[in-house]
N, CA and C of each residue as an Amber inpcrd file, in Angstrom:
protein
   594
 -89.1680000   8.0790000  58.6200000 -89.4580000   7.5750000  57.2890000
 -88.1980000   7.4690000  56.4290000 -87.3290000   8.5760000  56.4930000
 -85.9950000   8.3180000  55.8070000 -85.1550000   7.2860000  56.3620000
 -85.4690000   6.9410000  57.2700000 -84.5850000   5.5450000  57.8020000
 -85.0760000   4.2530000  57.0920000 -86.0970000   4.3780000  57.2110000
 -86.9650000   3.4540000  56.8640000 -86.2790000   2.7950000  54.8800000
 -86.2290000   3.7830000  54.6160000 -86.0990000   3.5930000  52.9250000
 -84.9640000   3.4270000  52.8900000 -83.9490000   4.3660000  53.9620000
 -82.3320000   3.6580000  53.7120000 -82.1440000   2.3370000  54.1810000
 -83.2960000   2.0640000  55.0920000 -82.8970000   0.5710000  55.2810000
 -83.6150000  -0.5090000  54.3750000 -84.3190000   0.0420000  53.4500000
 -84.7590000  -0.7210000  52.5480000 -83.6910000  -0.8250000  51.2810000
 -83.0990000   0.7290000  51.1850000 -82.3010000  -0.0060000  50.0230000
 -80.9950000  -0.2340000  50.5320000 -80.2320000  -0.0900000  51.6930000
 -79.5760000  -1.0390000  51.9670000 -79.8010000  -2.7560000  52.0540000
 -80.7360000  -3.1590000  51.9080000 -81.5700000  -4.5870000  52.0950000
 -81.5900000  -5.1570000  50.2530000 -81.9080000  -4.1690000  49.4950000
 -81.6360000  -4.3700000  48.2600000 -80.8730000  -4.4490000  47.6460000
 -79.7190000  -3.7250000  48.1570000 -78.1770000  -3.4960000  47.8750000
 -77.6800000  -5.0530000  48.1970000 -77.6220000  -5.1640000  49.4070000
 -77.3780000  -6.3210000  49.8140000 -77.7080000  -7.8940000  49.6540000
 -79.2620000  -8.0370000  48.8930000 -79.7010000  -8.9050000  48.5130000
 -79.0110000  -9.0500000  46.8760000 -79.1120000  -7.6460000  46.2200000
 -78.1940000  -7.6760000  44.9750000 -76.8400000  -8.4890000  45.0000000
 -75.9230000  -7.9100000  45.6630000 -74.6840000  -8.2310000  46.2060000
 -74.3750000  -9.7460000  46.6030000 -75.3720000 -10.3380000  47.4120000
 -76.0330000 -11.8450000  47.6440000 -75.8580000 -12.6400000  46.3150000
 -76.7310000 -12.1220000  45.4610000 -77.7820000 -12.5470000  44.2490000
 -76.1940000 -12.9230000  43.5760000 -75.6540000 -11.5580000  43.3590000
 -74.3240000 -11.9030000  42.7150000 -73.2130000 -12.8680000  42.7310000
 -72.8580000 -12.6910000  44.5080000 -71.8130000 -13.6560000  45.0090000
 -72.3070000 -15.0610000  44.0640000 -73.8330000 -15.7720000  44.4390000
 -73.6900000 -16.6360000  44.2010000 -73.8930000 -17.0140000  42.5940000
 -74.4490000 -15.7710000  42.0290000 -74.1510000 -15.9830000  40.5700000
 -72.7230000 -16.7210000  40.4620000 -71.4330000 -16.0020000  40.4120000
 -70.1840000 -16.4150000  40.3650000 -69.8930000 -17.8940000  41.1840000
 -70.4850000 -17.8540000  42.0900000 -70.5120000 -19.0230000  42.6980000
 -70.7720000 -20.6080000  41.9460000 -71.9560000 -20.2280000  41.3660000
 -72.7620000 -21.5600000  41.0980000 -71.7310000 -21.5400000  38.9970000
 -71.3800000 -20.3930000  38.3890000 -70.7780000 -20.4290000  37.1430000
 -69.4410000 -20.7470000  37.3720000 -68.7810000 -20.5520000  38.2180000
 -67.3910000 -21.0080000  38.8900000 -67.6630000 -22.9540000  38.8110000
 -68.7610000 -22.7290000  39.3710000 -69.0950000 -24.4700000  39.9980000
 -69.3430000 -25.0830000  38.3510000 -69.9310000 -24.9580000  38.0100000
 -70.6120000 -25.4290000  36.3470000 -69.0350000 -25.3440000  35.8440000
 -68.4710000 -24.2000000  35.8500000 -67.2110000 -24.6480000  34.6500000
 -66.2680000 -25.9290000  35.1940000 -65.9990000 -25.4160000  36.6720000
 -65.2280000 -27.0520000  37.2740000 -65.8960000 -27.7730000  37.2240000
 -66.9500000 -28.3870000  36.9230000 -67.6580000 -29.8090000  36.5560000
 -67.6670000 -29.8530000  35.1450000 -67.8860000 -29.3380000  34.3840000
 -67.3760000 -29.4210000  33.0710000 -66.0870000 -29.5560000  32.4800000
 -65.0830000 -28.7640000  33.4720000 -64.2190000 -29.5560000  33.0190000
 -63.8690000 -31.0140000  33.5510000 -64.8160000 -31.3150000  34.5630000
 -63.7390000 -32.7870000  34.8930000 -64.6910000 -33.6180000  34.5580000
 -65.8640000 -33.1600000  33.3330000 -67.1450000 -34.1640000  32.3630000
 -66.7650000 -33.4960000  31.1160000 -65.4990000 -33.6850000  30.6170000
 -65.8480000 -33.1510000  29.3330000 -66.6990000 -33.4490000  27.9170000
 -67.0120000 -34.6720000  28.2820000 -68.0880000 -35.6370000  27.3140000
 -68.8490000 -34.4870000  26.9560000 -69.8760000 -34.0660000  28.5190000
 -70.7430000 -33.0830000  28.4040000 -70.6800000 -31.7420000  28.2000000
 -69.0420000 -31.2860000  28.3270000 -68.9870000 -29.7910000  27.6120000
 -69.0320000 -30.1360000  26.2980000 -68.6530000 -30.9470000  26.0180000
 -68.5920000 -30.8320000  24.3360000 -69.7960000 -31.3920000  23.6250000
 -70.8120000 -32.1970000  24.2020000 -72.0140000 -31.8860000  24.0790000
 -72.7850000 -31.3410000  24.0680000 -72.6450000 -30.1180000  25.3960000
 -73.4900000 -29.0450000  25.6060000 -72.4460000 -27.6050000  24.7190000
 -71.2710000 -27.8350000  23.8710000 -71.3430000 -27.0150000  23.1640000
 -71.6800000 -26.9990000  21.5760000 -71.6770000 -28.4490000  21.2600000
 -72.5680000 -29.0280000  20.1480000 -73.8800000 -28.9370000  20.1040000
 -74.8140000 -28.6700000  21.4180000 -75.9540000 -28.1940000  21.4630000
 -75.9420000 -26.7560000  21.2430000 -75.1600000 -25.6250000  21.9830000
 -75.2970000 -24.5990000  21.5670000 -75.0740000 -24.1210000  20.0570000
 -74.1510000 -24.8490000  19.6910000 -73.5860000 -24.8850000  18.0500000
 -74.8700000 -24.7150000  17.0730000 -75.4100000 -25.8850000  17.4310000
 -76.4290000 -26.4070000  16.4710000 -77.5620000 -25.2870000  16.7660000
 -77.8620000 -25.0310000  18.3540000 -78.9040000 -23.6420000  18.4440000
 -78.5100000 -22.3120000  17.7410000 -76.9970000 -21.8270000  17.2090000
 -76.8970000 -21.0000000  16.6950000 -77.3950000 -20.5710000  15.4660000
 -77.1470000 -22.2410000  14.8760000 -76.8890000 -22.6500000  13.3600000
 -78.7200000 -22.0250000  13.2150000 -79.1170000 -22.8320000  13.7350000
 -81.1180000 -22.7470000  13.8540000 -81.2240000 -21.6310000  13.8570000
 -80.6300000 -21.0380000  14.2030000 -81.1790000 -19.5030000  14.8980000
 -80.8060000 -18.3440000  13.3310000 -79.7840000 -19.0300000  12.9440000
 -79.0380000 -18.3070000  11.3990000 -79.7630000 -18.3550000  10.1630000
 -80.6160000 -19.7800000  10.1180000 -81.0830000 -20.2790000   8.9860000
 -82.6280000 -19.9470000   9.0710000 -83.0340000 -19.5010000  10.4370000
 -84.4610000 -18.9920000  10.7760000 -84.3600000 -17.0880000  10.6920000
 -82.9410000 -16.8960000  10.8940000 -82.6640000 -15.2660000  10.3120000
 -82.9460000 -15.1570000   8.8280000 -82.2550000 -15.9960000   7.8380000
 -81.7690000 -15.9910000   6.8020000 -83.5050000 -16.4270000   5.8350000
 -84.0790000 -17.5540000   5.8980000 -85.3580000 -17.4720000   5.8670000
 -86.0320000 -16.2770000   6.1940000 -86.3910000 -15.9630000   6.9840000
 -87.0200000 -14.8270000   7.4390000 -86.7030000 -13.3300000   6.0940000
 -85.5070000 -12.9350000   5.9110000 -84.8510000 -12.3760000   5.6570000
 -85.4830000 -12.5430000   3.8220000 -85.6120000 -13.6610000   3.4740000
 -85.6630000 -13.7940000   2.2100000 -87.2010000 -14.2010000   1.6930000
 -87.5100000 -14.3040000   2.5640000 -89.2580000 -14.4160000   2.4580000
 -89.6010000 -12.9520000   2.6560000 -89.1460000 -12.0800000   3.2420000
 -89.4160000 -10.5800000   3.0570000 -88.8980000  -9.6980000   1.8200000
 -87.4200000 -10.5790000   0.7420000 -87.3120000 -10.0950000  -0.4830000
 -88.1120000 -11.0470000  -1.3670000 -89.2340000 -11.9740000  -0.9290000
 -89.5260000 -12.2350000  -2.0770000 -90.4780000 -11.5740000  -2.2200000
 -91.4010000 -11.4470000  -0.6600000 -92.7770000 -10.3690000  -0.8200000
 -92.8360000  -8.7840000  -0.9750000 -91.6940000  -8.7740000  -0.8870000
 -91.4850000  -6.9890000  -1.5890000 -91.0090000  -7.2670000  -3.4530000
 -90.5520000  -8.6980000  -3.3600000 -90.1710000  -8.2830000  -5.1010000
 -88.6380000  -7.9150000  -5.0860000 -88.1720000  -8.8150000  -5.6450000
 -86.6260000  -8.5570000  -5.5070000 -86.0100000  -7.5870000  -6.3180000
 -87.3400000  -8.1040000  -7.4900000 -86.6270000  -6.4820000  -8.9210000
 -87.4700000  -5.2930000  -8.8040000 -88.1740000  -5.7280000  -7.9800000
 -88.9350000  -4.3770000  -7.2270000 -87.7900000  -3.7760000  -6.6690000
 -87.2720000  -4.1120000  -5.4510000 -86.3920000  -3.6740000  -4.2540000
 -85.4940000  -3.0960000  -5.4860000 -84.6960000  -3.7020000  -6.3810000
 -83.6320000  -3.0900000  -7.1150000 -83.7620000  -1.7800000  -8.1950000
 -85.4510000  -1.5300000  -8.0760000 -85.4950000  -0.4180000  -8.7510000
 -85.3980000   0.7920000  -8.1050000 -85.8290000   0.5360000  -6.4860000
 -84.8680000   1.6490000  -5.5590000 -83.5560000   2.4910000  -5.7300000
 -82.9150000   1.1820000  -5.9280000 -81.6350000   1.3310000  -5.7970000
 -81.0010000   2.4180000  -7.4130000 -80.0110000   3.2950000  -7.1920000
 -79.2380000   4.1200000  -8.1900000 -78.7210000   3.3470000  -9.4720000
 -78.2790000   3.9830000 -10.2090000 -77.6590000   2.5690000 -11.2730000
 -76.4400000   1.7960000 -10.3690000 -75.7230000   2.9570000 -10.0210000
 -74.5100000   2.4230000  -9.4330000 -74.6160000   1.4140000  -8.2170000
 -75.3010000   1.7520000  -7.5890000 -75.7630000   0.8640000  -6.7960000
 -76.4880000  -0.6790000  -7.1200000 -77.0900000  -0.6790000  -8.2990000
 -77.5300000  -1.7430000  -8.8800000 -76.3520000  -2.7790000  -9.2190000
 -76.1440000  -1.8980000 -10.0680000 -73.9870000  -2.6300000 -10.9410000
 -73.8550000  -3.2360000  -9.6080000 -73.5050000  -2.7080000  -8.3200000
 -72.7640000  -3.2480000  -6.7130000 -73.4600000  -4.6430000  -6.6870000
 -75.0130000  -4.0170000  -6.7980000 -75.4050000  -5.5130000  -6.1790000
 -75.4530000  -6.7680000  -6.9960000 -75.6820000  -6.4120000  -8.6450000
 -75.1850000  -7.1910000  -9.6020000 -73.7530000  -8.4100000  -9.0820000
 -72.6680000  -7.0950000  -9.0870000 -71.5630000  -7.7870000  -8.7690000
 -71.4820000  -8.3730000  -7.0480000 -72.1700000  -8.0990000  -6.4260000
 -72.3270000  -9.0210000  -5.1340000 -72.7070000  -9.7960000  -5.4670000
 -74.0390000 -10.0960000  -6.1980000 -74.3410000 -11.6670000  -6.7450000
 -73.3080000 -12.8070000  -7.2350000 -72.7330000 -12.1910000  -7.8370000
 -71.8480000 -13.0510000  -8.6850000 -70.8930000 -13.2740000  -7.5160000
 -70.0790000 -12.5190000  -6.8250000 -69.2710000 -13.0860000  -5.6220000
 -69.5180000 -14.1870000  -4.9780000 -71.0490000 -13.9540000  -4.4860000
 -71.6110000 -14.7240000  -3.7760000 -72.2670000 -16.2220000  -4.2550000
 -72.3240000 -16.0680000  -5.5630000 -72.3500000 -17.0170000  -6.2300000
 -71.3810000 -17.5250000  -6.7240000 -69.9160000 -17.2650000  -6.2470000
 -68.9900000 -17.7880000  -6.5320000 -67.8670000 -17.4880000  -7.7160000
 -68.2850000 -16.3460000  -7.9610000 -67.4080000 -15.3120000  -9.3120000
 -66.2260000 -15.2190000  -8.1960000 -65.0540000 -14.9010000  -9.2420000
 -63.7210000 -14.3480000  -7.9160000 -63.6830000 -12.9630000  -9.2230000
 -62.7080000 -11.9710000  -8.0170000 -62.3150000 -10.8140000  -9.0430000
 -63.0250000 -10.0870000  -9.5850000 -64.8440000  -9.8130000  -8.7100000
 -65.7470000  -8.9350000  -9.8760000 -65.0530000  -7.9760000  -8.8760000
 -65.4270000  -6.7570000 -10.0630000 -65.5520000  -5.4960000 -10.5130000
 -66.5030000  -4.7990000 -10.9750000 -66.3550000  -3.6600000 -10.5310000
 -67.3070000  -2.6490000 -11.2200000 -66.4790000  -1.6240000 -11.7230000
 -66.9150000  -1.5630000 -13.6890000 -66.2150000  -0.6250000 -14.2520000
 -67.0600000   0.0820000 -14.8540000 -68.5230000  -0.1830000 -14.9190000
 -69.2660000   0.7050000 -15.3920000 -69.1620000   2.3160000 -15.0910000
 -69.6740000   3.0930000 -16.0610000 -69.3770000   4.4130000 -15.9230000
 -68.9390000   5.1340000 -16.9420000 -68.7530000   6.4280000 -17.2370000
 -68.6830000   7.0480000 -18.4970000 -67.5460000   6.3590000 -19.2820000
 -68.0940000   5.9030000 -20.6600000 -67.2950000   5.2410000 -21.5570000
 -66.5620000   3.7710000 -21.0170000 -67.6280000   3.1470000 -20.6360000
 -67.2500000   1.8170000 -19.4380000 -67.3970000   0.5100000 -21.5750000
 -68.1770000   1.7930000 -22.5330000 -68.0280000   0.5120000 -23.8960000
 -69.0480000  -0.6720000 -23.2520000 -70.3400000  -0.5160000 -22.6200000
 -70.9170000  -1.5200000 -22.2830000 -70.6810000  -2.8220000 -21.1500000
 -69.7830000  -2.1980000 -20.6360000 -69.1650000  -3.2860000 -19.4030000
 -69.5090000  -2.7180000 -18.1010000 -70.2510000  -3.3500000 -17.2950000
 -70.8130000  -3.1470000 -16.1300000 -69.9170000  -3.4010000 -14.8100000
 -69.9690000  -4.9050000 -14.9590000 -69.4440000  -5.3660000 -14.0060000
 -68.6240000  -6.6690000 -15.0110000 -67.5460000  -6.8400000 -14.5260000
 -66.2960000  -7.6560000 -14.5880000 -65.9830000  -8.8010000 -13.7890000
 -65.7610000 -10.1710000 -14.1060000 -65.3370000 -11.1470000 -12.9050000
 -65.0540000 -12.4810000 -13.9390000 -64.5970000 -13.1700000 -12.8030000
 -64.0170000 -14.4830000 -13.6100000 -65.0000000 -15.7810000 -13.2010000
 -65.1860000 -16.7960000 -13.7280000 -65.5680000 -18.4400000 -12.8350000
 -64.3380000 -18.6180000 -12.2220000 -64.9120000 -19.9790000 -11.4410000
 -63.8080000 -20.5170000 -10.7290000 -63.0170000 -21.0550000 -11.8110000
 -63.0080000 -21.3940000 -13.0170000 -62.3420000 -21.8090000 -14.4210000
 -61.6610000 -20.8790000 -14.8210000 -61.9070000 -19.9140000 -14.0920000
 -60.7110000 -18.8410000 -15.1670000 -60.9280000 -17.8710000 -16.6050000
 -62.7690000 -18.5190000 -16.5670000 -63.1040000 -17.9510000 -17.8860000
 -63.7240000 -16.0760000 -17.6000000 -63.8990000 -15.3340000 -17.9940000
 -63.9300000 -13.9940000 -17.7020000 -65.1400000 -13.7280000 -18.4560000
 -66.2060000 -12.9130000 -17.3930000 -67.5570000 -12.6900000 -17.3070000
 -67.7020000 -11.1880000 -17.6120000 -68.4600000 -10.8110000 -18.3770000
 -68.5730000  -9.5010000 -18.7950000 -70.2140000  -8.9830000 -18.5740000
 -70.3650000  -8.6750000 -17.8480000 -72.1390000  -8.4330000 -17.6800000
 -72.7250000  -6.6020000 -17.6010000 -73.7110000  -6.3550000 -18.6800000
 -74.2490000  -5.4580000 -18.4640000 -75.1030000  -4.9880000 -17.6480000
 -75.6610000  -4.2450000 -16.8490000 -77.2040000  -4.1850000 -15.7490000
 -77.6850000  -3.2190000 -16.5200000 -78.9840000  -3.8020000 -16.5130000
 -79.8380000  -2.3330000 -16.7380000 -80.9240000  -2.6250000 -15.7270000
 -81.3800000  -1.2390000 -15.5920000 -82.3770000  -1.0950000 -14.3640000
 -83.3490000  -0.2280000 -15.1150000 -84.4140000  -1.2440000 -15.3160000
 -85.4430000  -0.7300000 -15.9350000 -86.6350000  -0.7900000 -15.4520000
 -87.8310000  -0.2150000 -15.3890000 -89.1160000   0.0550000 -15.1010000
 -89.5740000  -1.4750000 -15.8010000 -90.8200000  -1.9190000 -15.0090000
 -91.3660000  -3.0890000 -15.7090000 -92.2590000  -2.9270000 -16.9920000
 -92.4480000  -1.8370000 -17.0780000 -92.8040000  -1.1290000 -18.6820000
 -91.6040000  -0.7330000 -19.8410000 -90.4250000  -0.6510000 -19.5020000
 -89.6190000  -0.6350000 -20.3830000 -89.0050000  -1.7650000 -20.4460000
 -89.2100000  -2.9310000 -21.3790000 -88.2260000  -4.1950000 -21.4830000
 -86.9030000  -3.5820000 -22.5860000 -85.8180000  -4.4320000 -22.2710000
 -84.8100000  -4.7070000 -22.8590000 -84.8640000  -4.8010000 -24.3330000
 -84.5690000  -3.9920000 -25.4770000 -84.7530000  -4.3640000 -26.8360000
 -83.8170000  -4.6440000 -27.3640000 -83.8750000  -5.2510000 -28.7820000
 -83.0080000  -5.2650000 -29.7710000 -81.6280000  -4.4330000 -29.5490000
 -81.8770000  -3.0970000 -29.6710000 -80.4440000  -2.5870000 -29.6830000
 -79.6740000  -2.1950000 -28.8070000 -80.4310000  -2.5720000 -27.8790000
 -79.5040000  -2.8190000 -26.2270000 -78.5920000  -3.8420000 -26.6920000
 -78.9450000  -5.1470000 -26.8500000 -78.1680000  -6.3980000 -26.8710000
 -77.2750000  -6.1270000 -27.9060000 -77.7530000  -5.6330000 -29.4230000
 -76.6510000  -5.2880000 -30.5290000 -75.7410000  -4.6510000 -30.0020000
 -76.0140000  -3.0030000 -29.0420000 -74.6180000  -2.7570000 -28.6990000
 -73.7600000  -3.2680000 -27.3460000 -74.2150000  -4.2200000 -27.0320000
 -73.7140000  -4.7550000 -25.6540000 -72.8750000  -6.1750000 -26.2880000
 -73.2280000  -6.7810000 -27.5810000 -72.5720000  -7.8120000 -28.5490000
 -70.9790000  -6.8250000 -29.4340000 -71.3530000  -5.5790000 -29.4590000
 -70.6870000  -4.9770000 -30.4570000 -69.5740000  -4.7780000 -29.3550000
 -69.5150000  -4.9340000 -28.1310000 -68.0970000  -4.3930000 -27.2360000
 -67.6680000  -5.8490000 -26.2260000 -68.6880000  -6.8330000 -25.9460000
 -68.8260000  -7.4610000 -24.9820000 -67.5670000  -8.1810000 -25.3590000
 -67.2480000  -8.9590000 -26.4500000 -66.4400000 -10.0390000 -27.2340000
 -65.3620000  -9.0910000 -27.7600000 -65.3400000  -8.4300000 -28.6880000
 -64.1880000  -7.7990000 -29.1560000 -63.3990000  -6.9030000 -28.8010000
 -64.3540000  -5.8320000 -27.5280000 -63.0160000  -4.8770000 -26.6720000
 -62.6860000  -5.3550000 -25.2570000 -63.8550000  -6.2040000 -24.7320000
 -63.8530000  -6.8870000 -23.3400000 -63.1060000  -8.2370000 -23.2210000
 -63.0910000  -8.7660000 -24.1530000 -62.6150000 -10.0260000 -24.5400000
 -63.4840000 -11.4780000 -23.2500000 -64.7690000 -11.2200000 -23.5070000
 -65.8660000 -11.8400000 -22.9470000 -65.6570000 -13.4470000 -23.2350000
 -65.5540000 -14.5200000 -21.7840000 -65.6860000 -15.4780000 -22.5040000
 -67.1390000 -15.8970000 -21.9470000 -67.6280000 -15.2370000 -21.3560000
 -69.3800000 -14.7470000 -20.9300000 -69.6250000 -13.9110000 -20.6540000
 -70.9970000 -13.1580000 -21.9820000 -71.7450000 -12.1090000 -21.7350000
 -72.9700000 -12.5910000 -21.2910000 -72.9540000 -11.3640000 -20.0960000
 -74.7660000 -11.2720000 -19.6850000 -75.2220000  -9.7940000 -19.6440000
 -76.1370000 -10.0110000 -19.7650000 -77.1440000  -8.7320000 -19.6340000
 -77.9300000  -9.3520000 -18.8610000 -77.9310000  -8.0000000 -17.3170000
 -78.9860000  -8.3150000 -16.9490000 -79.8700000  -7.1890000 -16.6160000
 -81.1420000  -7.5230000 -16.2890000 -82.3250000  -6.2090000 -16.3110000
 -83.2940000  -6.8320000 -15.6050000 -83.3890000  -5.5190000 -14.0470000
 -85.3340000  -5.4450000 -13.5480000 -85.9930000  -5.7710000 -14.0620000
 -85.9260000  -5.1640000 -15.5520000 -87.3940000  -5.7700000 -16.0880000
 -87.4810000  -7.3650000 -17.3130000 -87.6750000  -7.2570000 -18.9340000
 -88.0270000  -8.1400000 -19.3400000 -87.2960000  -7.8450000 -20.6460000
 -86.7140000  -8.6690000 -21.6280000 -86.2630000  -8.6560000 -22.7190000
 -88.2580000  -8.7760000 -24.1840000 -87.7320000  -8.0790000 -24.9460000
 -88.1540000  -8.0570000 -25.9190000 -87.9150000  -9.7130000 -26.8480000
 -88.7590000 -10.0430000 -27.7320000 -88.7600000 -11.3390000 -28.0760000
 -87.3470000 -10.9790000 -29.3000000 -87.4910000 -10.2450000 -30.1060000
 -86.4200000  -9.7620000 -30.9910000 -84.8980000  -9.3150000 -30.1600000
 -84.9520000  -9.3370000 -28.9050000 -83.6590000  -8.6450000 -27.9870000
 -83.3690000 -10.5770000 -27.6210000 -84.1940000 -11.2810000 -27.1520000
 -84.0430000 -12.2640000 -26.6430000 -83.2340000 -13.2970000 -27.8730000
 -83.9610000 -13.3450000 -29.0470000 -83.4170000 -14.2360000 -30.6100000
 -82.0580000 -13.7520000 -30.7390000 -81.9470000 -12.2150000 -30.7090000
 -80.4760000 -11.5530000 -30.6910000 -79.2920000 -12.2630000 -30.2630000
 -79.8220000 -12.1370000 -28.8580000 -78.7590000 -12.7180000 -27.3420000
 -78.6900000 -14.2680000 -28.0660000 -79.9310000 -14.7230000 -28.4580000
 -79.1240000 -16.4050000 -28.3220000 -78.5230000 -16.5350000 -29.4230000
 -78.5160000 -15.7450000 -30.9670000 -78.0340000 -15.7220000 -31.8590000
 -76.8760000 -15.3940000 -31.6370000 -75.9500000 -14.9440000 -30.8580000
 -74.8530000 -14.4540000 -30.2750000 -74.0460000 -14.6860000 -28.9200000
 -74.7840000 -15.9420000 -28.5260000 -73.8940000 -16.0980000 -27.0190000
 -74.2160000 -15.3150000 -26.0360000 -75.0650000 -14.3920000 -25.4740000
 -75.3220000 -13.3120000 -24.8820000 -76.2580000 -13.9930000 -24.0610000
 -75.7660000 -14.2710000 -22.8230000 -76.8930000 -14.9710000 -21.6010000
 -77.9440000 -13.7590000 -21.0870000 -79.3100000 -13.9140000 -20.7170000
 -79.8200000 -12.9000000 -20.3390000 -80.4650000 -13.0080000 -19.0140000
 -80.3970000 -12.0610000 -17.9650000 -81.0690000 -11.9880000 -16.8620000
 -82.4170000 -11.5410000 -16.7390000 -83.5760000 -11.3960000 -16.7000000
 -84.6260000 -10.6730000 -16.6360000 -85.2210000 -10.4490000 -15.0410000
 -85.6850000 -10.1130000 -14.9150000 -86.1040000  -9.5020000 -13.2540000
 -86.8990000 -10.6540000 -12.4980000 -87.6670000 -11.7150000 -12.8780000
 -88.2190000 -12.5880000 -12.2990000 -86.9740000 -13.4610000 -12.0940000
 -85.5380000 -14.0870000 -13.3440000 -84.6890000 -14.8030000 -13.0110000
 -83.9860000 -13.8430000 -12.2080000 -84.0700000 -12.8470000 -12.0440000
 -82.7250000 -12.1350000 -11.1160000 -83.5400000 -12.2910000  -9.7350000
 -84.4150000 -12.2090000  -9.5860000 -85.1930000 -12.5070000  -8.3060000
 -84.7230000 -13.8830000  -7.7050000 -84.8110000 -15.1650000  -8.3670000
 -84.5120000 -16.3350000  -8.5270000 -83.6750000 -16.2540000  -8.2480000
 -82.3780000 -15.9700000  -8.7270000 -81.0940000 -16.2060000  -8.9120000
 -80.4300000 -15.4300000  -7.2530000 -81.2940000 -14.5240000  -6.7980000
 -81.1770000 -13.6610000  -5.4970000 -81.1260000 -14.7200000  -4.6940000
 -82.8170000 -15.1930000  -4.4790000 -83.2550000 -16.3520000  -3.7710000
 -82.1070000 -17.7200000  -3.3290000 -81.9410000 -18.3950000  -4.6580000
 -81.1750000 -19.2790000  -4.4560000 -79.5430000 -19.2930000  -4.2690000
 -78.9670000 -18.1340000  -4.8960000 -77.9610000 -17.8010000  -5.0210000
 -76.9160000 -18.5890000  -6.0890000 -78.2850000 -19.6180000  -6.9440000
 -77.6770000 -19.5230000  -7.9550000 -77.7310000 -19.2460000  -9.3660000
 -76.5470000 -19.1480000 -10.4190000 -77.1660000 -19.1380000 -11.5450000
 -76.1230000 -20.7980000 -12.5200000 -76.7060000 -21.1820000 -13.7530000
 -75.8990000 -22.0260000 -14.1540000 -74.5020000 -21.6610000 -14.4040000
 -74.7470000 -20.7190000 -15.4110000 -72.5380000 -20.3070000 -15.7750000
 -72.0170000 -20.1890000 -14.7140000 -72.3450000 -19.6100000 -13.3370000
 -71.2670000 -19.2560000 -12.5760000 -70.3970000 -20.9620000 -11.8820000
């Protein structure tokens, strides 16, 4: 009986070994015909190209149809403040800010995150991460106006927030230049990756 099984997996060994040779065999053969058809390598790597591309944009979908059904300012109320500010300022990268920063932090004077447009003009944005029961009021925006322009030297302020501005926080901001984010546009703005100023 022990013969029996060594000669079985010698037989397997060997059929492996087989299996292999001509693996190399027949991929040896495919690359020398490709190269002397190159029409068709470069077709058949324009096909793979394009299967990647499919394969990226069916990740990336996927990917964002799962932040919209969790809630994007949902997902960000997870997240720490500091961690919020990060992803704040990833947005804006990714939306095409150069040079953000994060300077928020004790005695940051209302400045969160820091960055420029592609113009050169310099973006000053607050985050707040708020519960969808606490909106944004009035004297959030007063003291985020009182540092944004005169110690930041803002040539765009935003505030942005999880949750929702107050109608008196909102008259504020436009009475003052003060763009505002609220958690349904920051969701949006996730989604598409864009916003107008940037």
């Amino acid at each position: 009986m022990p013969s029996a099984t060594r000669t079985a997996a010698r037989s397997r060994q060997a059929l492996g070994t087989t299996g292999s040779l001509v693996a190399v065999v027949l991929i040896l053969g495919a690359v020398k015909w490709l190269q002397q058809n190159p029409a068709v390598a470069w077709s058949l790597a324009a096909l793979l190209l394009a299967a990647a591309a499919a394969k990226l944009t069916l990740t990336l979908r996927r990917y964002r149809k799962r932040r919209r059904k969790s809630g994007a300012a949902g997902g960000y109320l997870k997240l720490t403040a500091g961690e919020f500010e990060q992803a704040v300022a990833d947005l804006m990268t990714t939306s095409g800010a150069t040079g953000t920063r994060i300077v928020g932090g004790s005695g940051d004077l209302g400045a969160d995150v820091i960055g420029y447009t592609r113009s050169g003009r310099k973006i000053v944005a607050q985050c707040k991460r708020y519960g969808p029961k606490k909106p944004v009021g009035s004297p959030d925006v007063q003291r985020f106006v009182g540092t944004a322009v005169p110690h930041h030297h803002a040539d765009i302020a935003v505030l942005v927030t999880t949750s929702r501005f107050t109608a008196p926080a909102l008259r504020y901001a436009s009475e003052h230049n003060v763009l505002t984010v609220d958690g349904a546009q920051l969701a949006e703005w996730e989604r598409t990756g864009y916003v107008g100023w940037l």
